[in-house]
N, C-alpha and C positions, 0 to 999 in steps of 0.2 A: 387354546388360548383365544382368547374374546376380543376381536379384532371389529366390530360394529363402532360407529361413530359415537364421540363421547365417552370412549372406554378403553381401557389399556392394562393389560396384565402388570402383577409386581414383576414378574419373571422378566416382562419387555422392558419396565421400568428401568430396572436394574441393569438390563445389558447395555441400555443406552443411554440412560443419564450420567456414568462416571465422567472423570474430567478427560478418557481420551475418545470417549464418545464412540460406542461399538464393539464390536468382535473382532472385528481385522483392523479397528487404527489403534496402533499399536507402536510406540518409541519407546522402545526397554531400554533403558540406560541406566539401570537398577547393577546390572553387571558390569556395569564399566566403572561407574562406579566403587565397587565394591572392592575393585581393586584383582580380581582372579584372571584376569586376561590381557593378552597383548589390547593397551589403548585406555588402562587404568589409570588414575593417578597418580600410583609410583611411576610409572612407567611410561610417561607423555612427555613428550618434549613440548616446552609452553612457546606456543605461535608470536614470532615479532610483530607485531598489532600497531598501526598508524595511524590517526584519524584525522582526517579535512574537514572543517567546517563545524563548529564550536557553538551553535543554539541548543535549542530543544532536544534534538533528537540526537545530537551526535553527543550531549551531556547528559541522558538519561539513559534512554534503551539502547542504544552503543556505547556509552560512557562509563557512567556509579553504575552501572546495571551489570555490566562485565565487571569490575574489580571488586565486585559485592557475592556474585554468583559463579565465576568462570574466570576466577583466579588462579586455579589450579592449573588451567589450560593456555593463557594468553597473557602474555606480559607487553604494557605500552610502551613503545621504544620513542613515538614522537606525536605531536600535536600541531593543529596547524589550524590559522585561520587569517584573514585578510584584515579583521579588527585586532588589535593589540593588548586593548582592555578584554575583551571578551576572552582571547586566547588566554590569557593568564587568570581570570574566573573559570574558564573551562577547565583548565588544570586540576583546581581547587576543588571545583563541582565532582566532577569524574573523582580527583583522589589518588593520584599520582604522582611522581616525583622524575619524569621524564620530560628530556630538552623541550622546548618550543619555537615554534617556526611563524614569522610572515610569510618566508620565502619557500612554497611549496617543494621544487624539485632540489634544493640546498637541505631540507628534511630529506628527503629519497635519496639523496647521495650518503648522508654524513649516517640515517640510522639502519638503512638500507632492511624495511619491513619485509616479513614474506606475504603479509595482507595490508591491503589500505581500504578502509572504509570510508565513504565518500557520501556525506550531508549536507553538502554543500546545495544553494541556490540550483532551479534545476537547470538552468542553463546554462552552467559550467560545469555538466556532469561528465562530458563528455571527454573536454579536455582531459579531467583526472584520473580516468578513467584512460584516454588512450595512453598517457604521459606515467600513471601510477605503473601498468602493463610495460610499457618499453623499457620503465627502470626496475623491474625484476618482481615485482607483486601481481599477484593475485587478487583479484578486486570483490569488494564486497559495497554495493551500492541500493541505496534505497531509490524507493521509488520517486518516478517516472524516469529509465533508463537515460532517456533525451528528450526533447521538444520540438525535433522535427527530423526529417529525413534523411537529411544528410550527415548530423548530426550523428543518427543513427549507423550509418554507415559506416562513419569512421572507426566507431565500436566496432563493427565486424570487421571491418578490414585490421585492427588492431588487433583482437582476439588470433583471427587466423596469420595473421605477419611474428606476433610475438610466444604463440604458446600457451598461452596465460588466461585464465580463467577468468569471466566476472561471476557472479552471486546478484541475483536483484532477489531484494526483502519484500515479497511479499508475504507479508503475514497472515492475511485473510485465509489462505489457502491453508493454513496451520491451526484455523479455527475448528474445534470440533465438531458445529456444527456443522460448516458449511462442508467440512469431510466426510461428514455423515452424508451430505445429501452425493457426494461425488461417489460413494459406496454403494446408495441406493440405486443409483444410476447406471456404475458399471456392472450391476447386479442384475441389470433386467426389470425393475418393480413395476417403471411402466413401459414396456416394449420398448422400442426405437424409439429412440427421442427424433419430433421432427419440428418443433418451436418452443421458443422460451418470452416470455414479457417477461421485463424485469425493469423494474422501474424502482430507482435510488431517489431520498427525499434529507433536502441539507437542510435543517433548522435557521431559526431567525437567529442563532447564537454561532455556533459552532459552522455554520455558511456563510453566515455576513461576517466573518473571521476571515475567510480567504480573501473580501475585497478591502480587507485593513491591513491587510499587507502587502509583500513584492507578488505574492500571485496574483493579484488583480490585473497585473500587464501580461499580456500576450507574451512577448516578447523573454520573459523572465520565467513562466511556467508552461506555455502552450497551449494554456486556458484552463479549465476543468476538465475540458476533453482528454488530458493528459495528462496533468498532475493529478488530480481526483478520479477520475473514471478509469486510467487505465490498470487501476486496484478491479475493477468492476469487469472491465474486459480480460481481464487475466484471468480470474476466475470462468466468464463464461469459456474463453479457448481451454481452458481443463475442465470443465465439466461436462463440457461437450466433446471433446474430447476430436477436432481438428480443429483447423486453422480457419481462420476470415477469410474472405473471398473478395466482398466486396460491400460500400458504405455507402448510404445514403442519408443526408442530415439536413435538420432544421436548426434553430439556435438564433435566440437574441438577447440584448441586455433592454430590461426595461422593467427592471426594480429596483438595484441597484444606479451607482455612477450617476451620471448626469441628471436621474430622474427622479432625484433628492429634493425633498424640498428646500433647505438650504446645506450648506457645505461649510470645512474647515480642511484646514489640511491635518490636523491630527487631535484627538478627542479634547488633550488635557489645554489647548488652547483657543475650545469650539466657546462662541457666544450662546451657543443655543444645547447645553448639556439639559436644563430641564425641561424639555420638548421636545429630545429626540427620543427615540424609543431606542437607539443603537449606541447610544453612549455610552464605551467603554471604561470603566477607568481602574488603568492599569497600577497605580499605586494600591491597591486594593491587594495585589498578586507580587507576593516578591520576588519570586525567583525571575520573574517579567522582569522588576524593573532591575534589580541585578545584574540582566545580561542584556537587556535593553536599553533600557532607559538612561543608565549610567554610561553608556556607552555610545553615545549619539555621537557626541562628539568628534567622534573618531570616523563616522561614516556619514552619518547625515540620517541614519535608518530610523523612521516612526514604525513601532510595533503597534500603536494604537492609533494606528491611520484612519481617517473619515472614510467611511463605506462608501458614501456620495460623490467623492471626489472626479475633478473632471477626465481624468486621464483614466480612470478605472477603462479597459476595451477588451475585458474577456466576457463571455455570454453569461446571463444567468439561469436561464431555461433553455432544457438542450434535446432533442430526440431525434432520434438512428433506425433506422432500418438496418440490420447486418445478413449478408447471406454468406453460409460457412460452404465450405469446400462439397462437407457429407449432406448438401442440403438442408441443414436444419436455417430456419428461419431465427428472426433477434428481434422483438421492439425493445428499445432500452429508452430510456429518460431519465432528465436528471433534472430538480428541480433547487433551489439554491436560498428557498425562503418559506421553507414548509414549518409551519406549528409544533412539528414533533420532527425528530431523526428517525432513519430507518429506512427499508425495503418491503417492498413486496416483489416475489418470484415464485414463476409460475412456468413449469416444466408441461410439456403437451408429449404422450409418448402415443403408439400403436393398441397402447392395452391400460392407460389410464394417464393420472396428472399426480403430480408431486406439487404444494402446494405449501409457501414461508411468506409468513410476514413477520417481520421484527421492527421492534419500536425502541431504539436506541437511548431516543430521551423523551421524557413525557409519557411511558409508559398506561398502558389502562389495568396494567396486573400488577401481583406484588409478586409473580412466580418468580423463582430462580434457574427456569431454564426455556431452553429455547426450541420451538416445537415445527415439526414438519408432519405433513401431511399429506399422506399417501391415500388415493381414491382410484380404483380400478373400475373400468369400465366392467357395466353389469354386475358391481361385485361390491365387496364391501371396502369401509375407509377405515385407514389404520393412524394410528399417530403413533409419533417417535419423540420424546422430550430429551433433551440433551442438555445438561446441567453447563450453568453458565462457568465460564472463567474470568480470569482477571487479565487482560491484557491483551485488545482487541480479541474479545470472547476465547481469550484463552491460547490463542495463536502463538503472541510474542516467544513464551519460554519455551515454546515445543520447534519453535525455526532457530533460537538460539542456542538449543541443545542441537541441533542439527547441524549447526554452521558452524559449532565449535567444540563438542566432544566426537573426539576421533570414533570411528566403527557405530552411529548411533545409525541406525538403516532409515530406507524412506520408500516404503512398500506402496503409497500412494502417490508417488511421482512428483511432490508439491517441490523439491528443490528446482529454484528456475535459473534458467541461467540464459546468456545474449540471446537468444532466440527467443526464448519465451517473453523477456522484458522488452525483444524489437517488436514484436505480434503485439504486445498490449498498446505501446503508443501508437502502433501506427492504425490502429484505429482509432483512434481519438485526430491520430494526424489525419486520416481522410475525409473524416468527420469534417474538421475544420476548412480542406478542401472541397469538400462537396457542397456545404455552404456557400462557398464563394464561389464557385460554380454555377450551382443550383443541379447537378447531375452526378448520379453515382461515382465511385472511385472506387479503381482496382488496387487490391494490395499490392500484387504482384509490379504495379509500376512503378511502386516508390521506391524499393530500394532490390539488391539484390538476390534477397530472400523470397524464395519462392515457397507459395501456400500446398501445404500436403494437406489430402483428403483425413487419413485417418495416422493420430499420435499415439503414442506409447502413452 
């Protein structure tokens, strides 16, 4: 097989561009399916299913996405969200005909779920999360686990006082690519891993979206360091395959917020919409103003918030030094107004470099898949194309086959759970500590969890 730069066998094509991406990733769920074994269709009992918090994501990919695809498996026993108008559109959205809640723990007595899924703001994750647990659920929570240490804590001291499970969704880890490259990795391709760059890039679209909303405050998501990045740090502790050790950071705002040339407090009543370049407008998008805009009233909440605005106080340009447990070194960065989306990552082993750059939006190809690059010291360079998916590169369905068809296996270790979603923030949490510092930060001091050299 013809393994020189610029070249690639059909043979190679074919084994790694399908949608699960490789030889060994692998989620058969063709026989569960099919209905011939204990965990079949006939044969499952459908999961009491609970959902907190009624936007975007707990009304699509937790929502119409379950009762559309994973019907078979999960019936909603209740709904729940702090706006009244939005609870009763979320209903509607999702496609269900079960009770509805203000009152979160009045839901957890009266429908009594065996899972609660929890989309709510990230700074009430925690509560739902200990309080979902102590009334008899198993939790299933998107990310960023918490937004800060203590926070975090209570999570583990909840898991281990009550028995009870969480789930953090991280999806990334469900992408075929980026499981390709954890395959190539536990595989040897380039010896020992002992450093990674890996530098994240947020568009002038889809970045300046986080300071138009409640992530702009500290307070309310933990900054980017946490609600954004610790998708990023989650993947490098599985791909490297130990724990953090310890963080060292930079970080400021000075593109966004205050450094606006003029401000409004939300798009659709700005003087200055033809002149800014960030001018939203959300009537343009209806399911926005359906569960937004209709709904103000009830909370005070602008979804098309002014980017510039004066209270915006999370960073917008961010970078880390990280040292792991097995030694491998981290530069990460994250930048929050780049021209295009995307990464680049860049693996440094003993016997060569693995080598991804992805361009999310703005593309300079019309390919349909996503490519990695292996170059062996003295030797030659191979590539790997990996055909795109739908739904963060393919991720979403292969974690939600996972999380909800009984016997579907996870031979690559991506289901996470409290430990793995405490490890990701709390890098993002030292991050923001070492900043205010100005001096490294040990994981080991923040909370109880102590860092192991090498994971399963």
């Amino acid at each position: 097989m013809k393994t020189e730069a610029n070249t690639i066998s059909r043979r190679k094509f074919l084994a790694v561009s399908g949608a699960i991406a490789g030889t060994t990733i692998v989620h058969p769920t063709s026989h569960i399916l099919a209905g011939n074994r204990p965990g079949s269709r006939e044969s499952v009992k459908k999961t009491r299913l609970a959902v907190v918090g009624l936007g975007i994501r707990g009304t699509t990919m937790w929502g119409n996405s379950l009762t559309k695809d994973y019907a078979d498996y999960v019936e909603f026993v209740g709904l729940c969200d702090h706006n009244p108008g939005r609870l009763e559109l979320g209903k509607k959205l999702i496609g269900v005909d079960c009770p509805t809640y203000l009152d979160f723990e009045l839901m957890m007595r009266e429908t009594k779920p065996e899972q609660l899924i929890v989309t709510t703001d990230d700074d009430t994750h925690d509560y739902f999360i200990e309080k979902g647990m102590e009334m008899g659920a198993d939790i299933i929570c998107e990310k960023p686990m918490a937004i800060d240490e203590k926070k975090i804590q209570r999570i583990i001291d909840a898991e281990k006082r009550t028995g009870r499970k969480c789930r953090i969704t991280f999806n990334y880890r469900y992408s075929p690519h980026r499981a390709k490259m954890w395959e190539l990795l536990r595989g040897g391709e380039i010896g020992e891993l002992t450093s990674v760059d890996f530098h994240w890039y947020l568009d002038t679209s889809h970045g300046a979206d986080y300071f138009r909303r409640w992530h702009r405050l500290v307070e309310k998501g933990g900054s980017l360091w946490v609600h954004k990045a610790s998708h990023h740090f989650d993947l490098l502790n599985w791909w490297i395959g130990s724990d953090p050790e310890s963080v060292y950071a930079l970080g400021d705002l000075e593109f966004y917020g205050k450094n606006g040339p003029f401000r409004s407090d939300n798009c659709r009543n700005c003087n200055h919409k033809k002149e800014c370049d960030f001018y939203f407008d959300i009537t343009k998008n209806e399911r926005l103003v359906k569960l937004y805009v209709e709904n103000e009233k009830y909370d005070g909440y602008h979804r098309d918030g002014c980017v510039f605005r004066n209270d915006v106080n999370i960073f917008d340009k961010m970078a880390a030094t990280i040292k792991y447990m097995n030694g491998v070194q981290v530069a990460y960065s994250l930048t929050t107004y780049s021209p295009y989306e995307g990464y680049r990552i860049a693996f440094n082993g003993t016997k060569g470099r693995m080598d991804v750059w992805i361009q999310e939006s703005n593309p300079t190809t019309d390919a349909n898949y996503d490519e990695i690059i292996v170059t062996k010291n003295f030797g030659k360079r191979e590539y790997y194309h990996i055909r795109q998916g739908d739904g963060h590169g393919g991720g979403d369905k292969l974690l939600k086959n996972q999380t909800f068809i009984p016997g579907t296996p996870d031979p690559l270790h991506q289901a996470a759970g409290v430990r793995d979603g405490a490890l990701a923030c709390l890098v993002g949490i030292a991050a923001r500590k070492s900043i205010a510092s100005g001096v490294p930060v040990m994981i080991r001091d923040l909370t109880s969890l102590q860092p192991m050299v090498k994971k399963v």
